[in-house]
N, C-alpha and C positions, 0 to 999 in steps of 0.2 A: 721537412719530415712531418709537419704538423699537417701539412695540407696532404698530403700522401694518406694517412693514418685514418682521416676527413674521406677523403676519397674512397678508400677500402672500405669502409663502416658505410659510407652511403651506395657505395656499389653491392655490399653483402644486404641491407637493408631493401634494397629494390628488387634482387636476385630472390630473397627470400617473399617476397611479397607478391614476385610474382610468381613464382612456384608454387605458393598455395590459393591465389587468387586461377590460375588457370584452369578452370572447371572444363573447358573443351576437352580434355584431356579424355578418353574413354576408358571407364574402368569395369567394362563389364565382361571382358576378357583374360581379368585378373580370377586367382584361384581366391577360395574362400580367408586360405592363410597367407596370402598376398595381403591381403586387405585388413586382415586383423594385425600383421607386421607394417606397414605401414600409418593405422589408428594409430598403435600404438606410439609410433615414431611422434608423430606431429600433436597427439594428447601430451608429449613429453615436452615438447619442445613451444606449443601453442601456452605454457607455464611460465614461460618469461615475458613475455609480453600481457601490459597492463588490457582489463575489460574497454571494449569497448574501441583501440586503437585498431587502426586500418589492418596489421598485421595479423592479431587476435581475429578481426571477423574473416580477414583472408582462409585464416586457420580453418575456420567453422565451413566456410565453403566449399574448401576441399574436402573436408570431413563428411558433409553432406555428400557431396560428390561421390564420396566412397564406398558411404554407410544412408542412403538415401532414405531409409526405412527406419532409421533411429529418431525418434521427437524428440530427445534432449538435446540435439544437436540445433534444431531450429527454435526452439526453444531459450536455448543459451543467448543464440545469436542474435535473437528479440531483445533481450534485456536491457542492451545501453540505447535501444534505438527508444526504448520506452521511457527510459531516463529524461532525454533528452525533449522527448515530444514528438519522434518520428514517429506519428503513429497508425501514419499510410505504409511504413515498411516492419514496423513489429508485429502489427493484427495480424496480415498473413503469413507471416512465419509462425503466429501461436497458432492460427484456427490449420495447417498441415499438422503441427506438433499434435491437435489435441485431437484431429483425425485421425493419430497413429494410435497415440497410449493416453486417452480422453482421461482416465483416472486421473494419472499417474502429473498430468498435464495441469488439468483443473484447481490442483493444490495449489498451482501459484496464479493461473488464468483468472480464477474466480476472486480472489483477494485481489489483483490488480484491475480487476473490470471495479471493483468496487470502490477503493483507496487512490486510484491513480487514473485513469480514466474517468471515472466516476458516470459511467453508464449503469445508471441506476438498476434500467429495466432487463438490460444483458446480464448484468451483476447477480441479479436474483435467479433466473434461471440457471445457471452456471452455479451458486450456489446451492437451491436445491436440488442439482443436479449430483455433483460432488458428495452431500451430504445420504441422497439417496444409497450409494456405494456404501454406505456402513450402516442402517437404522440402528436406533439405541445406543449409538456410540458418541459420545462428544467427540465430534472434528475439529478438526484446524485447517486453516488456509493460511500460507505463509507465515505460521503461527499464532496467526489470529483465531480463537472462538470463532467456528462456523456463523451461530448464533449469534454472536455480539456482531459481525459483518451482516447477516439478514436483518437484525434491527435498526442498524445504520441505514441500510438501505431501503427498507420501510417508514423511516423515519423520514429519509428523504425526499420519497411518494407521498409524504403527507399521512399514509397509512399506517397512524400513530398509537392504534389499541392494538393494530397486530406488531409492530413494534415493539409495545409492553410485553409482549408474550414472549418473543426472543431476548430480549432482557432478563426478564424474571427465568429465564432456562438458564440463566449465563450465571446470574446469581447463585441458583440452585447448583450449578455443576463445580465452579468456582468457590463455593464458601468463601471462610476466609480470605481465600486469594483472589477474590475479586479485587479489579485492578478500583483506580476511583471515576475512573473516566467512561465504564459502565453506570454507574451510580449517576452519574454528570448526564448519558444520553435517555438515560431513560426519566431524567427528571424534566429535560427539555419535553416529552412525551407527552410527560404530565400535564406540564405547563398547557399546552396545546388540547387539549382535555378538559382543561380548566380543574383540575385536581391538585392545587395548589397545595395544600399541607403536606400529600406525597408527594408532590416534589423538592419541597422546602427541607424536609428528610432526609432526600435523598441529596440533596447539597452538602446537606450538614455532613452526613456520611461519606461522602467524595472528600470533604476537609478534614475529618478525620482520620483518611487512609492517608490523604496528601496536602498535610495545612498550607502549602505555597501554592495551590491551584489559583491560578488568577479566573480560568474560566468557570469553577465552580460557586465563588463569590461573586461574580457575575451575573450570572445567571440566577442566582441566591438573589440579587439584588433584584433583577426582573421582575421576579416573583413575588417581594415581598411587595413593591409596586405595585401589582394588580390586585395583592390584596388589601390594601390602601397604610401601607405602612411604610409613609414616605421618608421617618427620618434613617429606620432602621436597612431601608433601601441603598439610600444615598452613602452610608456607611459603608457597606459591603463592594458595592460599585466603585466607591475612594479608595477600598482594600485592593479589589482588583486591579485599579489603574497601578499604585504604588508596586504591587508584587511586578506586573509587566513593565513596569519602569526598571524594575531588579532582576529581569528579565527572565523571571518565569512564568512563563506562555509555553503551552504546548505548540509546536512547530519542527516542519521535517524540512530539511535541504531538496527534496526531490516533489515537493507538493504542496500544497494547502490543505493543512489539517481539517475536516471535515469538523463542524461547527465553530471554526476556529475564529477569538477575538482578534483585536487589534487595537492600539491605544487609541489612534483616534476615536474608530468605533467606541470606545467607553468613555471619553471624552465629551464626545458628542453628545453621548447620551445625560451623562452628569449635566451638562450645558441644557439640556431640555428637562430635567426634572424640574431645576433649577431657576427657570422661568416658569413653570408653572405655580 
């Protein structure tokens, strides 16, 4: 009975995967509400099944299939491919999406060229591009500040006074609610500037939004370094190590957080203060 039950489930599993993987199928034959009776069916049913599994992207394909003209569909169907690092089969499915509904597209294309790819120079255009769509409006891109993603990515050109200027927009727009990790990229800015006091500021303020920052005492450590303040250095640097030993470090499951520590990296570095 067990193997029976086995069999039906993998027989229904294959039947359904291939019914929605068979894109040969030609639907241009079908009436308008043909086709919106059937979206419908398989947006229902493409619900049970988890992102990213063979059956889920089977879904998308027939959906494409259907609705060939919709960018959320090729769109969606990017997402675990990007997860993963497929990123010979997600770019082409975002750059049809963002030739259908470029807006509408860009909100997440432009925050992932940035955060996840980390195509600096694509990132930036696709960001100005995005932000263009609204002047005077503070954006978001996958929820990110437009702004705080353009200084990230000027930051990472090395293009670190124009940097400052998306920064200090982010501050302005945010008050209060400025995260601390604005306060953290823009102090690394500094740093690179050689504007040490505002930077050292702006650490201090990063530990005040968030006292277990290990990378803003970090960085706090760098700084106090180049301004020759080696004990008050090595302190802040021994804070950071200790906080990422307690295991707070900024870190995502799907990336490398962009200026992101590491113990050894602050080890290493203690070890070279420390001989000098």
């Amino acid at each position: 009975m067990e193997r029976l039950f086995v069999y039906i489930l993998s027989f229904c599993f294959l039947s359904i995967l291939y019914s929605c993987s068979n894109n040969s199928f030609d639907y241009s034959g079908w009436s308008d509400e043909q086709k919106k009776e059937e979206t419908k069916r398989l947006e229902n049913e493409k619900r049970w099944f988890m992102q990213g599994t063979l059956v889920n992207q089977a879904f998308y394909d027939t959906l494409i299939a259907i609705n060939p003209e919709t960018a959320e569909y090729y769109s969606s169907k990017s997402i675990p491919h990007s997860k993963i690092g497929d990123y010979h089969i997600a770019f082409p499915l975002l750059e049809k999406a963002m030739e259908l509904d470029p807006k509408e597209v860009l909100y997440y294309t432009s925050w992932l060229m940035t955060d996840l790819y980390k195509d600096y120079d694509r990132a930036l255009i696709y960001l100005n591009k995005y932000d263009e769509y609204t002047p005077n409006k503070t954006d978001y891109a996958w929820g990110e500040n437009v702004n705080f993603l353009k200084g990230e990515v000027l930051q990472a050109l090395e293009r670190h006074p124009e940097a400052i200027v998306e920064f200090n927009k982010v501050v302005e727009e945010e008050k209060d609610y400025t995260k601390a990790i604005v306060y953290i990229y823009r102090g690394i800015s500094y740093i690179h500037e050689k504007l040490y006091s505002e930077a050292i500021s702006d650490f201090d303020k990063a530990i005040t939004i968030y006292d277990k920052s290990s990378m803003a005492y970090y960085y706090k450590g760098i700084t106090l370094l180049k301004t020759g303040n080696k004990e008050a250095a090595i302190d802040a640097i021994k804070l950071s190590k200790e906080l990422i030993k307690q295991g707070y470090k900024e870190s995502d499951p799907y990336k490398e957080v962009y200026n992101e520590i590491y113990l050894m990296q602050v080890e290493d570095k203690l070890q070279e203060i420390m001989r000098d």
